[in-house]
C-alpha positions as CSV (number, residue, x, y, z in Angstrom):
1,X,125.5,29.2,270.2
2,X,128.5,30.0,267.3
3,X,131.8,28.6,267.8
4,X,134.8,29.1,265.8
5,X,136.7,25.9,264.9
6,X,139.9,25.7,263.3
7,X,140.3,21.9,261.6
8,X,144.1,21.3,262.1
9,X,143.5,18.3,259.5
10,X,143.0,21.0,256.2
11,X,143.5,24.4,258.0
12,X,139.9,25.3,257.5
13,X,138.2,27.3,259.9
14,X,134.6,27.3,260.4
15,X,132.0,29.1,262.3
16,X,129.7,27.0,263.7
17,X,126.4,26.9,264.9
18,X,125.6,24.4,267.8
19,X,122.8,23.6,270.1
20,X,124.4,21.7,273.2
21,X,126.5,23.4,275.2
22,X,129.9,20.9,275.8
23,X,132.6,19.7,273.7
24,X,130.6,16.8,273.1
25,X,127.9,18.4,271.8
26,X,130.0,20.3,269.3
27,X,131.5,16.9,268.2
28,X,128.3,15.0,267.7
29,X,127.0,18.1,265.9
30,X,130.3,17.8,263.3
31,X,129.8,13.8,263.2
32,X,133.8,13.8,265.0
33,X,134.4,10.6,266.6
34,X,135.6,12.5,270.2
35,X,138.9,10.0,270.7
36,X,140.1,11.2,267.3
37,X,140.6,14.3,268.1
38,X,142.1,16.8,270.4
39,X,140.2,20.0,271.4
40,X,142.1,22.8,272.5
41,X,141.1,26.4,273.8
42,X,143.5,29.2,274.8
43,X,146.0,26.4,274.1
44,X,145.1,24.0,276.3
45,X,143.6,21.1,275.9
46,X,140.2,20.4,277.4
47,X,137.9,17.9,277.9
48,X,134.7,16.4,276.0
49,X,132.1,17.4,278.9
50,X,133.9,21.1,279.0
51,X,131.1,23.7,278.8
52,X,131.9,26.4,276.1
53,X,130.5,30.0,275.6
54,X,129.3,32.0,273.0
55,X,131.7,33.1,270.2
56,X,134.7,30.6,271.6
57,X,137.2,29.5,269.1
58,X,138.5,25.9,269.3
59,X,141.0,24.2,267.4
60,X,140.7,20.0,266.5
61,X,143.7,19.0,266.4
62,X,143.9,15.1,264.9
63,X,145.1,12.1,267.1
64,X,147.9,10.2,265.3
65,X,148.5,6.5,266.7
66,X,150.6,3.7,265.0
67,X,152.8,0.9,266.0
């Protein structure tokens, strides 16, 4: 399945190509720690075990903390 990701971190966008079917899957695929990151489709943000479709685009958007 390709999915369109836009990196929020370098405003790269990538297609890409993944065999799982959930967020989760895309992350491990990109080697993306899942609670550094945000993923959000049609603006909202959705969850790791989310199933996506064919030819969805995602943006990453990058968890800030500090103290």
């Amino acid at each position: 399945m390709k999915i369109q990701v836009t990196f929020e971190k370098d405003q790269s966008i990538k297609e890409v190509s993944v065999e799982g079917n959930t967020v989760l899957d895309l992350l491990n695929h990109l080697a993306i720690n899942p609670e550094t990151v945000l993923v959000v489709k049609n603006n909202e943000v959705i969850t790791e075990h989310e199933i996506l479709s064919e030819n969805d685009c995602l943006e990453l958007l990058s968890v800030i903390s500090g103290g």
